[in-house]
N, C-alpha and C positions, 0 to 999 in steps of 0.2 A: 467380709462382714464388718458392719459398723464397728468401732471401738464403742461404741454406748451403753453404758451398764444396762441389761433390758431389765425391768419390771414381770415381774409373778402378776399373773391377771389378779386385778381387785377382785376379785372375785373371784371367785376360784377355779382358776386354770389349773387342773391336773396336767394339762397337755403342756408338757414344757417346753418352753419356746426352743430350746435346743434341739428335742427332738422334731418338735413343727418346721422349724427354717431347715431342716436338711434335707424336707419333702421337696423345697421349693426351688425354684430357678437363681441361682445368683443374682442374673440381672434381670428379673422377673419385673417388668415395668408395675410403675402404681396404678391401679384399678382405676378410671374416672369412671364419677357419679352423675352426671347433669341434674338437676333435679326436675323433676316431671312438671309440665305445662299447669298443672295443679297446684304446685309448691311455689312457682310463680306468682298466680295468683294470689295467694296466702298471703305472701309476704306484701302485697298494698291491699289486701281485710287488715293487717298485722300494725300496718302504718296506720290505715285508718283507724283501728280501734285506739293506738296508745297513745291517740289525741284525747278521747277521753274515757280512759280507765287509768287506775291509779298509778305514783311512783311507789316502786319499791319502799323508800322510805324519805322521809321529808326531807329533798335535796339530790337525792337519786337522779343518775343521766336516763335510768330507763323503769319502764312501765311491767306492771303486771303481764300485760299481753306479748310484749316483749321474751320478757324470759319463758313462756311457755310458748312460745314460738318456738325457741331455741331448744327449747328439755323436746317439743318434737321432731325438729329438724334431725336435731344429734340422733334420736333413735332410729330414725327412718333410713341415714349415713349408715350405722351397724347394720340394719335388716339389710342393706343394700347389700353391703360387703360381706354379708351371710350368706346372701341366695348365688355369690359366685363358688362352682364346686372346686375352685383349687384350694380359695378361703377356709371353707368348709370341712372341707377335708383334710386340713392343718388343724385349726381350732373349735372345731365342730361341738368339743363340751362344752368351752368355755363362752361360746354363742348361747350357747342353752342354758348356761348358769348367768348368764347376761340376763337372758329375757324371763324367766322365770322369778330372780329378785328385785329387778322391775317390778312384774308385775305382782309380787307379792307387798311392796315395800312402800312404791312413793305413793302417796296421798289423791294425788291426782287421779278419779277414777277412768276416766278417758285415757289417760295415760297406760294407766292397770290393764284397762280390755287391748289397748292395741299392743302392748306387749306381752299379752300372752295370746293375742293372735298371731303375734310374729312365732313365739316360743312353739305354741303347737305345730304350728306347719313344718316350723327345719325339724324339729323332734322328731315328728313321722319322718321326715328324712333322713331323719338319724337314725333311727329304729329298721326304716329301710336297709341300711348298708353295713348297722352293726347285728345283724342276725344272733351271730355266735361268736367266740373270740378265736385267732384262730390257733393252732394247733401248737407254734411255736413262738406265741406270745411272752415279751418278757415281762418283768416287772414294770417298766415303764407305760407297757402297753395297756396292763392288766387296769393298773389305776386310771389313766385315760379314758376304759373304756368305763369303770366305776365311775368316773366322775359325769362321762355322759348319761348311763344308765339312770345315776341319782338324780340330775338334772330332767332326765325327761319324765322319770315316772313323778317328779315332786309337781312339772306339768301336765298328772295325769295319765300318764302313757307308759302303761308298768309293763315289764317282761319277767314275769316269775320262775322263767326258764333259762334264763340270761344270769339274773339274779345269782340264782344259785351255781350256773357256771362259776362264774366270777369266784363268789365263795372258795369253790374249790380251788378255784387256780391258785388265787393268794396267800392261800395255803401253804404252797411250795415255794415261796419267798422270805427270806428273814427281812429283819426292821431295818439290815445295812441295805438291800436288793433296793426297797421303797423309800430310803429315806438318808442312805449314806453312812450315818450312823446309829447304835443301838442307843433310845434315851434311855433303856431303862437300866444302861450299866454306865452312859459315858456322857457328858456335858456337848454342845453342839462345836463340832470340831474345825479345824480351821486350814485343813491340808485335803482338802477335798477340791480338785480343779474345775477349771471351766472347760468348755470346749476350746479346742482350738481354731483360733480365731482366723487362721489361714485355712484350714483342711476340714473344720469342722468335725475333728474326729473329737468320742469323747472317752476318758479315761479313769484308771480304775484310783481311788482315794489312794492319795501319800505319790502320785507319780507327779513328776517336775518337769519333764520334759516329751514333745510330743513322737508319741511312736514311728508315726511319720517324715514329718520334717524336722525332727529334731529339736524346735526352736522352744524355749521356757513356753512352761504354761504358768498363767495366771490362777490363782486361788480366788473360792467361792468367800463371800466373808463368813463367817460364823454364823449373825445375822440371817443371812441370805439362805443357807443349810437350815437354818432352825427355823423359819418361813413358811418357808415348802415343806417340812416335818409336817409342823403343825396343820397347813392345807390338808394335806393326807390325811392325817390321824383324822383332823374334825368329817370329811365328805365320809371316810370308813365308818366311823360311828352314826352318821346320819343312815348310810345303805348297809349296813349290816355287814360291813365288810371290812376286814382287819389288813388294812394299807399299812402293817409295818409295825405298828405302835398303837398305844389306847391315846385320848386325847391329855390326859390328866397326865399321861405319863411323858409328854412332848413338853407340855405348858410348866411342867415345875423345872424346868431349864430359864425360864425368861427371867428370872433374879440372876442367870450368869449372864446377861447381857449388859448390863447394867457396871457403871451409871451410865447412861446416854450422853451425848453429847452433840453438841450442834456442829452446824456446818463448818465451823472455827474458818469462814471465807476461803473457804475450798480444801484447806488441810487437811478433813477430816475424811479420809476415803470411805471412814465406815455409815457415813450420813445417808446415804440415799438407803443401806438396806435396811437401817434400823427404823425410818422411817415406816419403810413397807415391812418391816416385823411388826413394829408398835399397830399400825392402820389392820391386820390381818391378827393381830391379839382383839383386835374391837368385832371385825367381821366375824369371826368365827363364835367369841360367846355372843352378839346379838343374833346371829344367822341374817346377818348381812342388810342390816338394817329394819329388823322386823321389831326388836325390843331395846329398851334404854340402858344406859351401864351409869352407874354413880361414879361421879369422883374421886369418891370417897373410897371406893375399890381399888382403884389403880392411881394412887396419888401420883408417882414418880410420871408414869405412861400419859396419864390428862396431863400435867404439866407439862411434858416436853411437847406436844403435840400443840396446846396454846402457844409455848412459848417460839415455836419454829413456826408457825403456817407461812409466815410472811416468806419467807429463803424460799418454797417453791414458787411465790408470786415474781421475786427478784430473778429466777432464773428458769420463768418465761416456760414452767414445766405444767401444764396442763395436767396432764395425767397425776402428776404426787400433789396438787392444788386440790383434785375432786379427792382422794382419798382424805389429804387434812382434813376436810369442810366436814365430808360425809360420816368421819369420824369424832371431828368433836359436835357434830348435831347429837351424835349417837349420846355422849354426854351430856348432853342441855344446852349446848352453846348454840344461839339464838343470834338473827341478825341485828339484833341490839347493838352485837360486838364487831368493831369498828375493822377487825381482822376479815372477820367472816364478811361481813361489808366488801371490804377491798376486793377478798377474793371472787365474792358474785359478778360485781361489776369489771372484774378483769376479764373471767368468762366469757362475759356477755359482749363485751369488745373487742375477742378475740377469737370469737367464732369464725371459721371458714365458710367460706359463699357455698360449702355443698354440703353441711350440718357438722361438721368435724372438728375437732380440734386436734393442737395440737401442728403438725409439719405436713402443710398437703402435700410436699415435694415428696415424701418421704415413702421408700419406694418398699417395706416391709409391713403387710398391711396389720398386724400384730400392734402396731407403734400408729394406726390409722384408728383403728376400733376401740382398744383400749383406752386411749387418752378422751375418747368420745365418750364411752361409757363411763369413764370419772365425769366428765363435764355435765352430762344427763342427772347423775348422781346430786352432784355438788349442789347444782341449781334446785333440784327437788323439794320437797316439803315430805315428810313421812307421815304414816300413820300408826304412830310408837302402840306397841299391845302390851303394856306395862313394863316391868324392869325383869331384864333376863335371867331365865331359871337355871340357864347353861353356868350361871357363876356360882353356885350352888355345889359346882361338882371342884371346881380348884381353889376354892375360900381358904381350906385348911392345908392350900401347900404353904411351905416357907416364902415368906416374901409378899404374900399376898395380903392386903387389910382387909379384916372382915368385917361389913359397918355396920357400926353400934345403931 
């Protein structure tokens, strides 16, 4: 297994990638996509229209037509790597929470119907194979299957009977089962390991070494723990199902993150998760790009996120590039701003010939779709439904600004 720190889907993968890559092949080749005799075409309409339709903005290397060439190439890449069923069957919620705040989110309404054209159809396939849960489902399972269940009925597609399974099972899980540790007695902990990166085995919080092979394990960062907390708590409170924790009672932990800190030029081990904590404090109260957040709410949090966008542009990381952008849009920040600039046009230059971003070599298709799905994001224009009511509910924890 790679040494690469992986990424919590922006969006909210319940299916954690530990448990997804241990379904998979180790040397499971990467999926190619060709693109269909259609998409060919496209692309000289694509040339010919951005002769003349406009630039981005006065000085821009590309065109209006341009980037929504790309916001559809890139979704067409995910649908692609959706309809294969090992993919599938790995990340099969996090497909569905893909296509679902697409289509609830970006502006573009063309965009909207084909992504929830995509969403319906794996849904019914999803709905196909997840009947019932089964019998000796753990906790890991349980939320998984909540996270597809939410995902497909918010596409329409409800199981009232499923629903309430669920209920029940998570029931017989404490908030350590779902989330490592309890928020509502202890701060997000820091002795929680990874898998092992040779055997893939995973182990129980505070162990050091693996059961297996003996060799040290690596710890999750605090960060990283208090993340995926929060993923759970917020999809539980959306389905009615109590993944461990209430969400209020996750979220008054994120004053002990703090202060943040930048990349300090690679020193700083704890920078890629706080990043994806800070970007998943934005997804979870706007519901994932549906409503606005003030600055004024999260002073520290807007700031670190302006003041870093540029370090995922330096280091060429697609995937933490769409969360920045699509996070400080979520704040106001407009392509007036010479950051958000840079990042579009990096995007757009570094799109793969088969709609992807991100490492076409790259043979984990988790690290194929995800970094695609930020770049669809990034590029987007929303259609903000005024400022989020979800801030409403954590204003009066400690730490939070409530704005005058």
């Amino acid at each position: 297994m790679s040494d690469q720190k992986l990424p919590r889907p922006a969006s909210i993968a319940l299916a954690l990638h530990i448990f997804a890559t241990s379904l998979l092949p180790l040397t499971s080749p990467t999926p190619q996509f060709p693109a269909p005799a259609h998409q060919q075409s496209e692309k000289h309409a694509v040339a010919a229209a951005a002769k003349s339709t406009p630039r981005l903005w006065p000085g821009s290397r590309y065109t209006e037509a341009e980037r929504a060439s790309a916001i559809r190439r890139g979704l067409r890449f995910i649908y692609g790597t959706a309809r294969d069923e090992q993919n599938f069957a790995a990340y099969g919620s996090d497909y569905l929470w893909c296509f679902y705040t697409i289509s609830e989110s970006v502006g573009d309404a063309a965009v909207r119907r084909e992504a929830r054209r995509m969403g319906l159809e794996r849904a019914r396939h999803w709905r196909g194979t997840h009947r019932e849960l089964p019998a000796d489902a753990d906790a890991g399972m349980v939320a998984d299957f909540a996270f597809g269940d939410d995902a497909a009925a918010s596409l329409g597609l409800r199981d009232a009977r499923l629903r309430r399974e669920l209920r029940r099972a998570a029931a017989r899980f404490t908030a350590r089962d779902f989330m490592k540790f309890d928020p509502a007695t202890e701060p997000p902990p820091s002795d929680v390991p990874e898998e092992c990166e040779f055997d893939r085995a995973a182990h129980e919080r505070g162990s050091t070494h693996c059961r297996i092979c003996q060799r040290p394990l690596r710890m999750r960062t605090r960060q990283d723990v208090w993340y995926d907390a929060l993923i759970n708590a917020y999809v539980g409170e959306r389905a009615g199902i109590r993944l461990g924790a209430g969400y209020a009672e996750v979220f008054r932990w994120l004053p002990a993150l703090r202060p943040y800190l930048g990349g300090e030029g690679g020193a700083n081990a704890e920078f890629y998760d706080t990043v994806y904590a800070l970007t998943h404090v934005v997804y979870t109260l706007n519901d994932y790009g549906q409503t606005r957040l003030s600055p004024r709410w999260l002073p520290r949090e807007y700031e670190f996120l302006r003041a870093n966008l540029r370090e995922a542009i330096r280091a060429r990381d697609a995937d933490m590039l769409g969360e920045f952008m699509d996070s400080l849009r979520a704040f106001g920040v407009t392509e007036a701003d010479a950051g958000v600039r840079e990042g579009v046009e990096y995007l757009l230059a570094h799109q793969n010939a088969d709609g992807s971003w991100g490492d076409a070599a790259e043979r984990d298709i988790y690290l194929r779709y995800h970094p695609t799905w930020g770049g669809v994001a990034a590029l987007s224009d929303y259609r903000w439904r005024g400022f989020s009511p979800r801030f409403a509910r954590v204003k009066n924890l400690p730490g939070v600004r409530v704005p005058r």
